[in-house]
C-alpha positions in Angstrom: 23.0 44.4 1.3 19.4 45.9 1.2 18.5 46.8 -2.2 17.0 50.3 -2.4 14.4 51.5 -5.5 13.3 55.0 -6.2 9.6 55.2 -7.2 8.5 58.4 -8.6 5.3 58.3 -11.1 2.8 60.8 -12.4 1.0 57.8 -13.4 -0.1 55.4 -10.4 -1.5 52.5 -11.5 -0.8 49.5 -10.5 2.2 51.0 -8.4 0.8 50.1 -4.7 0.7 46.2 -6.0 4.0 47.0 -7.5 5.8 48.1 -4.1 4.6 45.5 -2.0 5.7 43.3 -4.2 9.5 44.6 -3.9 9.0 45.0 0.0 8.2 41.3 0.1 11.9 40.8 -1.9 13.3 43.0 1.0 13.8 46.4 -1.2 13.9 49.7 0.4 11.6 52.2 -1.2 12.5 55.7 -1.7 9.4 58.0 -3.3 9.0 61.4 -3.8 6.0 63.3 -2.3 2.7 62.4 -3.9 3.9 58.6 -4.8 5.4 58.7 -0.9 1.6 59.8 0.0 0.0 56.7 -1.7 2.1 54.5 -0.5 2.4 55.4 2.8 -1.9 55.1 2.9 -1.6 51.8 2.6 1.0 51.7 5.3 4.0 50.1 3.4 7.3 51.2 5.0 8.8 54.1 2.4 10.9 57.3 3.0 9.9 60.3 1.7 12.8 61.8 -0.8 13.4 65.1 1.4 14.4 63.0 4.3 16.6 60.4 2.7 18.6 63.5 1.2 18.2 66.0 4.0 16.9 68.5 1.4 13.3 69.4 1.0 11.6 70.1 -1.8 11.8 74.1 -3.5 10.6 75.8 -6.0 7.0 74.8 -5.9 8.5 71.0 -6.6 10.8 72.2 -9.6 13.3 70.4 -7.7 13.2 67.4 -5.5 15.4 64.5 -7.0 18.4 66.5 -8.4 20.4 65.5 -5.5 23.9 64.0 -5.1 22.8 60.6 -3.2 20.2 60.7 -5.8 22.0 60.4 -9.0 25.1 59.0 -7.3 23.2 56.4 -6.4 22.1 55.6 -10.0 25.3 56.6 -11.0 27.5 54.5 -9.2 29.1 50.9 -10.3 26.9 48.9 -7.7 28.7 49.4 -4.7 28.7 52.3 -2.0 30.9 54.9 -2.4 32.0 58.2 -0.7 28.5 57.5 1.6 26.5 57.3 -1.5 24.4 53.8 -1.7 23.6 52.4 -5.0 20.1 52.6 -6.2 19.5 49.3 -8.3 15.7 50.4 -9.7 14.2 53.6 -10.9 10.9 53.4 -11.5 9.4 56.9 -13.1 7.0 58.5 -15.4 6.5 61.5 -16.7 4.0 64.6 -16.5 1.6 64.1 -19.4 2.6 66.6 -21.5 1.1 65.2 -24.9 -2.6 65.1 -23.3 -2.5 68.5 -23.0 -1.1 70.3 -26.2 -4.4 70.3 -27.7 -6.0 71.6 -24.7 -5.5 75.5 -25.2 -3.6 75.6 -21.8 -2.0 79.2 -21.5 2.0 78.8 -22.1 3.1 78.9 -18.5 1.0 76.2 -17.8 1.9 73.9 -20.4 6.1 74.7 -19.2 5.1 73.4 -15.7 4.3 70.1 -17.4 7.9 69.8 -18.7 9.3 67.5 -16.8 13.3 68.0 -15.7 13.8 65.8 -12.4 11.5 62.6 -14.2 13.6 62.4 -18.0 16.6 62.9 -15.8 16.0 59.8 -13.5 15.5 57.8 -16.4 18.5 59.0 -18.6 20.7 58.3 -15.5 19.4 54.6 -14.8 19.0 53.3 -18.4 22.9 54.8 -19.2 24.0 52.9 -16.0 21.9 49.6 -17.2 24.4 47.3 -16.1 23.3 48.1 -12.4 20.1 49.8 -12.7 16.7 48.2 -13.7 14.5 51.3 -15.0 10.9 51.6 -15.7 8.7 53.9 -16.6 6.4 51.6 -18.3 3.5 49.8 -16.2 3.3 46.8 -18.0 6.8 46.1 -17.5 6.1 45.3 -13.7 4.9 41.9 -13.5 7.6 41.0 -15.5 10.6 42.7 -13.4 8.8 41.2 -10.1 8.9 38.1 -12.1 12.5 38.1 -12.5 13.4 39.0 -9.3 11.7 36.1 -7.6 13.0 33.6 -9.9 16.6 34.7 -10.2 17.0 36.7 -7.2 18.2 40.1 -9.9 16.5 41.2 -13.3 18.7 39.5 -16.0 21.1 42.2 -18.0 19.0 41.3 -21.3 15.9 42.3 -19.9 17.8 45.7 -18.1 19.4 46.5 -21.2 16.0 46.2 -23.0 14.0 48.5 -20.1 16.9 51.3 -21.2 15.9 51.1 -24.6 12.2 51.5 -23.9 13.5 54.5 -21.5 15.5 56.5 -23.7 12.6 56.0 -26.5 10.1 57.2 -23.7 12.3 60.3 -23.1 13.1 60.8 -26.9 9.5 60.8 -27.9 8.4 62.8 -24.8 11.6 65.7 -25.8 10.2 65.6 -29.5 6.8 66.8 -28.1 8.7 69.7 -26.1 10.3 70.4 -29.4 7.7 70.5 -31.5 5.3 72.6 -28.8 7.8 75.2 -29.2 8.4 75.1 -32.8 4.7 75.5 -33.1 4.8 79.0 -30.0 7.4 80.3 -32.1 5.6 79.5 -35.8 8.5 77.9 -37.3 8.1 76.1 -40.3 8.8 72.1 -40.5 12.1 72.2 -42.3 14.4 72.6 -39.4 17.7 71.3 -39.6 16.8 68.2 -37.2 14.0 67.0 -38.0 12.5 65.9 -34.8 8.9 64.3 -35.1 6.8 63.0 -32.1 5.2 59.4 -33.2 3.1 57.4 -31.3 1.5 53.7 -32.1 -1.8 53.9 -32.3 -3.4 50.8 -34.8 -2.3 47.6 -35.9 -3.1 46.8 -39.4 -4.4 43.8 -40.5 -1.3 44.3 -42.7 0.9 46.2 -44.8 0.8 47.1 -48.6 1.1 43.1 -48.9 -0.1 39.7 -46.2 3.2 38.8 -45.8 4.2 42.8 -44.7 3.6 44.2 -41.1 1.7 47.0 -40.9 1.1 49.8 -37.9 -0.6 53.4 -37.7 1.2 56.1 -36.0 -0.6 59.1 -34.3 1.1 62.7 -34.3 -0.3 63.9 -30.4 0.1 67.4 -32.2 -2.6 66.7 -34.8 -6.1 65.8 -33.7 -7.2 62.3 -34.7 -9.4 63.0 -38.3 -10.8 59.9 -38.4 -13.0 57.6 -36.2 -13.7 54.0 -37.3 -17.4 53.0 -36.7 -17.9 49.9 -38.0 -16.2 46.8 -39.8 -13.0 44.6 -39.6 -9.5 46.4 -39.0 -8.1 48.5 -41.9 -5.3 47.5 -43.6 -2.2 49.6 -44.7 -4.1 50.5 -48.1 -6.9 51.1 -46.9 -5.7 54.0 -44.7 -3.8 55.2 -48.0 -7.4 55.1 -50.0 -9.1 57.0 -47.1 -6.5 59.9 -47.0 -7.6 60.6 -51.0 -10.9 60.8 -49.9 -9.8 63.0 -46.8 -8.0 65.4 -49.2 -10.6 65.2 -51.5 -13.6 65.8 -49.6 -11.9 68.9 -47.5 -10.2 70.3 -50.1 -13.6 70.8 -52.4 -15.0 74.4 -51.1 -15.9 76.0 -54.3 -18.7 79.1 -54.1 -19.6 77.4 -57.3 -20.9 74.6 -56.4 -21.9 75.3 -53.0 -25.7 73.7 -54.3 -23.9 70.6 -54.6 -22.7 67.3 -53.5 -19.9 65.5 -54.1 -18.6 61.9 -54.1 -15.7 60.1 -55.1 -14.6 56.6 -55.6 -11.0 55.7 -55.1 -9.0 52.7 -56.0 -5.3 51.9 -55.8 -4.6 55.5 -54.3 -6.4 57.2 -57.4 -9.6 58.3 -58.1 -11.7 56.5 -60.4 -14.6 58.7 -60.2 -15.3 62.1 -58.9 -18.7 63.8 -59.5 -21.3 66.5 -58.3 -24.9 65.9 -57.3 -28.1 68.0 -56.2 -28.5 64.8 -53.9 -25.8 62.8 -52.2 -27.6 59.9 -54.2 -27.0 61.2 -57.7 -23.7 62.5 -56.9 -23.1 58.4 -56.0 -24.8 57.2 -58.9 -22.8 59.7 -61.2 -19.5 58.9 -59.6 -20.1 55.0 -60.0 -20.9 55.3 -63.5 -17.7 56.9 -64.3 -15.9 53.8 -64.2 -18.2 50.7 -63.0 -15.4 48.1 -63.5 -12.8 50.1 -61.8 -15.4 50.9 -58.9 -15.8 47.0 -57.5 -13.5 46.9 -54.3 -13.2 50.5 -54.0 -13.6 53.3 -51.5 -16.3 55.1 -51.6 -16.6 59.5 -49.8 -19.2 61.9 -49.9 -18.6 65.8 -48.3 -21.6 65.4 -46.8 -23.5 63.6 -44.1 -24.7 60.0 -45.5 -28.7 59.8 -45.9 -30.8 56.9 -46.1 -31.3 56.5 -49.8 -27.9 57.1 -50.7 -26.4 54.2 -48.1 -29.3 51.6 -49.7 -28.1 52.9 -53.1 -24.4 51.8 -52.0 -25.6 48.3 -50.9 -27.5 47.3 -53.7 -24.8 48.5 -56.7 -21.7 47.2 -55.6 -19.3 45.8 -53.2 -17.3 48.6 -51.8 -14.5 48.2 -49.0 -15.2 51.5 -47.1 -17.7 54.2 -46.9 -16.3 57.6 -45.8 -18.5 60.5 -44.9 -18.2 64.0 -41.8 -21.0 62.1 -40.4 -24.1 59.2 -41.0 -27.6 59.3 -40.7 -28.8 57.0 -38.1 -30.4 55.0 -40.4 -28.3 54.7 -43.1 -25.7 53.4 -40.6 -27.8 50.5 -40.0 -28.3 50.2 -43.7 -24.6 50.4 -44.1 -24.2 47.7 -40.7 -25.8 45.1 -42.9 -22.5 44.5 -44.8 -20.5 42.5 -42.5 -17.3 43.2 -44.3 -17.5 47.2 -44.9 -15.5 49.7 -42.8 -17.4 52.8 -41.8 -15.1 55.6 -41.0 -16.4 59.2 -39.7 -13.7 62.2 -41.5 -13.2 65.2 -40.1 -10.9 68.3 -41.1 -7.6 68.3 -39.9 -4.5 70.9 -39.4 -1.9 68.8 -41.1 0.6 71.3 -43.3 3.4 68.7 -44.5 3.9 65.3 -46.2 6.6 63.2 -45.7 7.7 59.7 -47.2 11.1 57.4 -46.8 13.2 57.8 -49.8 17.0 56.2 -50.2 18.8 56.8 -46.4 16.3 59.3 -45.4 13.1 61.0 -46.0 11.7 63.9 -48.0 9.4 66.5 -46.4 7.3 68.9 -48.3 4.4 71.3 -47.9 1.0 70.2 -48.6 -0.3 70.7 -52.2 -2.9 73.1 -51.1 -3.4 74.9 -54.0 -6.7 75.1 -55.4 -7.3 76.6 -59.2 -10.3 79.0 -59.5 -11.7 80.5 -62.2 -9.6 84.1 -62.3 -6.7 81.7 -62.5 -8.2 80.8 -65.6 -6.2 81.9 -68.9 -7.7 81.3 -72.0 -5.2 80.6 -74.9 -7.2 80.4 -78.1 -10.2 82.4 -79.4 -12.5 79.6 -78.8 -14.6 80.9 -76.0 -15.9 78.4 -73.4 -19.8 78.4 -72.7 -20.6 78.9 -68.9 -21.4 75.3 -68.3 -17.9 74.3 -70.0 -16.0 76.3 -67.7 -17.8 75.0 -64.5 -16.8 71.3 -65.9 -13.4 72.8 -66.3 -13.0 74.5 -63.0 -14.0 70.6 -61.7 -11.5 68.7 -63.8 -8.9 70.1 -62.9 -9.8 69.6 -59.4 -10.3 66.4 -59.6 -7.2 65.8 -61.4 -4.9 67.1 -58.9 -5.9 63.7 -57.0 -5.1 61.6 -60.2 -1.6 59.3 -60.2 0.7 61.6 -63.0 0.6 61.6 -65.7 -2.7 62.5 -64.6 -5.4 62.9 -67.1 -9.0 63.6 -66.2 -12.4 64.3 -68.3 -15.5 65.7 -67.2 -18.9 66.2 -68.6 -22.0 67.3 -66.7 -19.5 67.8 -63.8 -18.7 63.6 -63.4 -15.7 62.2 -64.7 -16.4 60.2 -67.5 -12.6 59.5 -67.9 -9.6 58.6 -66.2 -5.8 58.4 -67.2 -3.4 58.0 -64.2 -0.1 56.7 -63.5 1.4 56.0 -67.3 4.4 57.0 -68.1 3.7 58.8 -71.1 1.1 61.6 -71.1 -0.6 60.5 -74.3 -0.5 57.3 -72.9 -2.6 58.5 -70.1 -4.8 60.9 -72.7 -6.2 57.6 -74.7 -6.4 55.2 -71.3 -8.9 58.5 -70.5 -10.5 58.8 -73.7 -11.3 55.3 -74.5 -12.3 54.9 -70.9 -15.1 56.9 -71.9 -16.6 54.6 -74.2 -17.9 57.8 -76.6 -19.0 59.8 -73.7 -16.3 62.8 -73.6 -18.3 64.1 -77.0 -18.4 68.1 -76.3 -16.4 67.4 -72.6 -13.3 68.5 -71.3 -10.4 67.5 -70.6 -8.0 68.6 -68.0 -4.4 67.2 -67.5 -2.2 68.0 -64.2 0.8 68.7 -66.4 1.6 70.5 -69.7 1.7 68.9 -72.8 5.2 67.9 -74.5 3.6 67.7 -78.0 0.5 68.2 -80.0 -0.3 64.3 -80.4 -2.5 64.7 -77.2 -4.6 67.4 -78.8 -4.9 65.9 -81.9 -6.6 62.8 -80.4 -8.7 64.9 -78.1 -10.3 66.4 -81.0 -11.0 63.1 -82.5 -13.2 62.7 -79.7 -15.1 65.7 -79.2 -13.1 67.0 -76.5 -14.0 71.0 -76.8 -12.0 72.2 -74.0 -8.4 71.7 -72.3 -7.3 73.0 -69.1 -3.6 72.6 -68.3 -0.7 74.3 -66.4 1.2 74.9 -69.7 5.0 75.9 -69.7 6.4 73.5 -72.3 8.7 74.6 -74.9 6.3 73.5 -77.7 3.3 75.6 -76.1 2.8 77.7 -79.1 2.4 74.4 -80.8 -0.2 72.8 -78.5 -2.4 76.2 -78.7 -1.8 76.3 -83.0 -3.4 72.3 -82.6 -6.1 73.6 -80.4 -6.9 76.6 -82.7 -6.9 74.2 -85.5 -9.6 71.7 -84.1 -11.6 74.7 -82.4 -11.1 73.7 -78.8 -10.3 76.0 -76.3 -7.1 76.1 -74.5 -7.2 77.3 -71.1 -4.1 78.1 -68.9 -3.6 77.7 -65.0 0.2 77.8 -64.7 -0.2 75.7 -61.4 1.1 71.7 -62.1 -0.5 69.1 -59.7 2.1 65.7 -60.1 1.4 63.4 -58.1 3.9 60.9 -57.9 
């Protein structure tokens, strides 16, 4: 018995070869309109779909497959029945609706893209697997025509597999739909389904370890913020270093400091050094001397476009693993180029509005910490008044700290960190990791901590120190005791009642 397929693809390459192919193993070739137009160019024998059903096309196209000798054919178990002849391959793919969602197409345009007759072809032949080969996927071709010449039928492993690529085709393609709409009708994330279109888009060189796979996945909904420029492939940390940067670079908009430059240094997921420049050179050199030993291997941002002497500055202090900027100077590219191994990644602002992360049997979702303190949420506890310059180093550490691993402890002097605590599991822990990371240098600075303080100990080392000012979220119990050990050692207390954990 002839064998008939149904061909009906948005996307045509590679198709014409395909069909001749399946004419040469005796198939009969159903298509609808534009694939039956192609085809028929290059004179292959091929029915158009409105003839093999008796029923035209209507609605401007809206419907042309949802027939009864259609999806009977799919349907059936391999034999013909009632005048309905099996279809053994369905070969479809969809309208491109993810190419379009960032396109600002007006809304009845992007609803003619849904395709209704395409998902439906596809549902039908991978659930009837056992007789129907269906692919939507090009690359699957060769290896169908493959089959089919050496055994004569496409082995039920590989149909069973070409259903599961189906179904995940349709899934992802529905989660699109979904999410479009979600976004038309300014939902928020936390739906009761949680439906999430993900796409492959990088191979890692690996994962958090070399023995642990490691792949990027692109949301179609979010444009891509990065662009990689130069140097070997990143690995699974390295994309986790670059997204501090990303939050820290973007997040920094302070009328402050609009005079300024900043540049940050991140290792293991944290920062160890933050600072503000004039130039993007001193803002560099400041950041790097925050914590030179922590700095070897690191990553390296600026908020700024990458100059010349800043990129030659880079290359002759330290070996770095990648250089993040908005954009590079020409030149200092080709500075940068010199190091065979660095990465050179281009950032650019993105729309992104929730985090999410696998935890036990499923995932928890939140809203981006967004929150940035400013000086009128400023509330100063003791009568210790901060001078102006103290307060500007405030207002920066506690930006900077929000980045920092909890218990997060950060201090700042001259607007650098000079300082870092992240990650213990004791907040005093974290408050002498920062002070003696210093090596004497937090004389007259401040320090800023991304959570209150359980007990005075904290303060009472501070003060040892220098440390003249705090800035915390306060809301501990013993409160009244940390600002009685502040107005003891004359430092000021100042209150933002915003907490930045970051676990």
């Amino acid at each position: 018995m002839e064998k008939i397929a149904l061909i009906s693809v948005y996307d045509k390459e590679g198709i014409i070869d395909f069909v001749k192919e399946l004419v040469s193993l005796n198939y009969q070739i159903i298509a609808t309109s534009k694939t039956y137009e192609i085809l028929k160019k290059e004179n292959l024998p091929v029915i158009e779909i409105s003839e093999y059903t008796g029923f035209k096309e209507i609605l401007k196209g809206r419907v042309k497959t949802l027939h009864p000798l259609i999806f009977g054919g799919i349907l059936s178990f391999g034999k013909e029945e009632e005048g309905i002849k099996p279809i053994s391959l369905v070969v479809c793919n969809l309208y491109p609706f993810d190419k379009y969602i960032l396109s600002n197409l007006k809304e009845e345009e992007m609803i003619e893209l849904i395709d209704i007759g395409g998902v439906s072809l596809l549902r039908a032949g991978a659930k009837n697997y056992q007789y129907v080969t269906t692919i939507y996927d090009k690359k699957d071709y060769p290896i169908v025509i493959s089959e089919l010449k050496k055994y004569g039928e496409v082995s039920l492993e590989l149909k069973r597999k070409l259903a599961y690529k189906a179904f995940n085709y349709v899934s992802y393609y529905d989660s699109i739909i979904s999410e479009y709409f979600r976004k038309l009708i300014k939902e928020d994330i936390f739906q009761d389904y949680l439906i999430l279109p993900l796409k492959r888009d990088l191979k890692l060189r690996y994962g958090e370890n070399p023995h642990q796979i490691g792949f990027y996945y692109n949301n179609p909904f979010i444009k891509k913020n990065f662009t990689y420029l130069w140097g070997k492939e990143l690995s699974y940390n390295n994309l986790l270093d670059i997204y501090s940067v990303y939050n820290i670079i973007f997040d920094f908009n302070f009328l402050e400091f609009k005079d300024y430059k900043l540049c940050c240094i991140i290792k293991h997921n944290t920062p160890c050094g933050i600072a503000l420049g004039e130039s993007m050179k001193e803002a560099f050199e400041k950041a790097f001397l925050s914590d030179p030993k922590s700095a070897f291997g690191g990553i390296v941002g600026f908020n700024w476009e990458l100059d010349k002497e800043t990129a030659e500055k880079i290359v002759d202090t330290i070996f770095v693993e990648v250089v993040c900027a908005p954009s590079f100077n020409e030149t200092a590219l080709d500075i940068l180029k010199k190091k065979k191994n660095l990465r050179i990644i281009k950032l650019e602002k993105g729309n992104e509005d929730f985090e999410i992360r696998n935890c036990l049997s499923g995932y928890l979702l939140q809203e981006k910490d967004k929150r940035v303190i400013e000086k009128k949420d400023f509330k100063l506890m003791t009568k210790r008044m901060p001078s102006e310059k103290e307060l500007r180093d405030a207002l920066f550490a506690y930006f900077a700290v929000k980045y920092v691993k909890s218990n997060g402890i950060v201090i700042v002097k001259d607007l650098m960190t000079v300082g870092i605590g992240a990650g213990q599991t004791s907040r005093v822990d974290s408050v002498e990791i920062a002070l003696k990371k210093s090596e004497g240098r937090c004389e007259g600075g401040v320090l800023a901590s991304d959570g209150f303080f359980p007990f005075r100990d904290s303060i009472d080392i501070s003060a040892k120190y220098g440390i003249k000012v705090i800035v915390e979220p306060g809301g501990s119990l013993r409160d009244e005791e940390i600002i009685k050990a502040c107005e003891e050692n004359n430092i000021s207390l100042i209150f933002t009642n915003i907490r930045h954990f970051r676990h």
